[in-house]
C-alpha positions as CSV (number, residue, x, y, z in Angstrom):
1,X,101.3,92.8,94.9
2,X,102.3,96.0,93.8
3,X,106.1,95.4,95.8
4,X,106.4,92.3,93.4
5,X,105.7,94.3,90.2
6,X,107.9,96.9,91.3
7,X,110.9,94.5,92.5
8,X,110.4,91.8,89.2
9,X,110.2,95.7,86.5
10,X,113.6,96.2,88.8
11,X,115.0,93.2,88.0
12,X,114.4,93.1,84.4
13,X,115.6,96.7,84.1
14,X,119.0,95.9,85.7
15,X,119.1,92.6,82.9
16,X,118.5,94.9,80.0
17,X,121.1,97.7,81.4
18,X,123.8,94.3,81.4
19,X,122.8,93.3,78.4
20,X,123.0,96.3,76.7
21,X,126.4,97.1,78.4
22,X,127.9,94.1,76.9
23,X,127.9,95.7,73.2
24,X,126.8,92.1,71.8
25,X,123.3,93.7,70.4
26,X,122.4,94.3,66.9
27,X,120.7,97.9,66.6
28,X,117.2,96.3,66.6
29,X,117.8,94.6,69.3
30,X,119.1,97.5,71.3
31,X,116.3,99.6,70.4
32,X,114.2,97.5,71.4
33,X,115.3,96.8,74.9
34,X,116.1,100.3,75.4
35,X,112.2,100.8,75.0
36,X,111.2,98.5,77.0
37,X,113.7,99.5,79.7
38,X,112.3,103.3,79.5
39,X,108.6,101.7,80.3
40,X,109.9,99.7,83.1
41,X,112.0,102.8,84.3
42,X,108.6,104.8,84.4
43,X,107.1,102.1,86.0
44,X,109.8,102.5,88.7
45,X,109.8,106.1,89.0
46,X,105.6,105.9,89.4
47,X,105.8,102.9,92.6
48,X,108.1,105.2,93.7
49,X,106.3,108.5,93.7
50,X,103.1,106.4,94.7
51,X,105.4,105.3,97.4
52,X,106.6,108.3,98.9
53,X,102.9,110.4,98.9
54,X,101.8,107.1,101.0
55,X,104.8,107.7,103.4
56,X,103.8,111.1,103.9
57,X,102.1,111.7,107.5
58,X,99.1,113.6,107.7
59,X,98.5,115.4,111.2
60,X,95.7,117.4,112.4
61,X,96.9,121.0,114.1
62,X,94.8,123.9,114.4
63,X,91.9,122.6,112.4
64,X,94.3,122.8,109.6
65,X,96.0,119.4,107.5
66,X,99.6,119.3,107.2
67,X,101.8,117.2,105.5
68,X,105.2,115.9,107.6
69,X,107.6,113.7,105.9
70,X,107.8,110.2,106.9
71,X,110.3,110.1,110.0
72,X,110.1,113.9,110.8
73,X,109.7,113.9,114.4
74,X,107.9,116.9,116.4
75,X,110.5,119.4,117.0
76,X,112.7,119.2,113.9
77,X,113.0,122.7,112.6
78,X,111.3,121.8,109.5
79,X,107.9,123.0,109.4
80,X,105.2,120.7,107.6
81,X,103.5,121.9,104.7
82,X,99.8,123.1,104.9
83,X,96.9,121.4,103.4
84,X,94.1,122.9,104.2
């Protein structure tokens, strides 16, 4: 449900970032989509941010948590980022 919020706020971002490219708004009307792109971009930016801490893989070594970006595979010479 979430994914469909996120893609549909997407979507109506990239109409109000044509429309307003086009130059055929009056002030008002620019101002007005401008603030309602600036909610949807926040929207964006907070699935996002959301998305990526739920990406993050949590792994148990030496009684401690650490954090390992999604992907990172053991052996990368990256070291995960304590928790504990």
């Amino acid at each position: 449900m979430a994914e469909k919020k996120f893609e549909k706020a997407l979507e109506k971002l990239e109409e109000i970032v044509k429309k307003m490219e086009g130059g055929d708004m009056s002030l008002d009307e620019s101002l007005a989509a401008f603030e309602e792109g600036i909610k949807l971009s926040r929207f964006c930016a907070d699935r996002l941010d959301e998305a990526e801490r739920k990406v993050n893989i949590l792994l148990r070594e030496d009684d401690k948590l650490q954090v390992r970006p999604f992907g990172e595979r053991d052996g990368d010479d990256k070291e995960p980022e304590d928790i504990a």
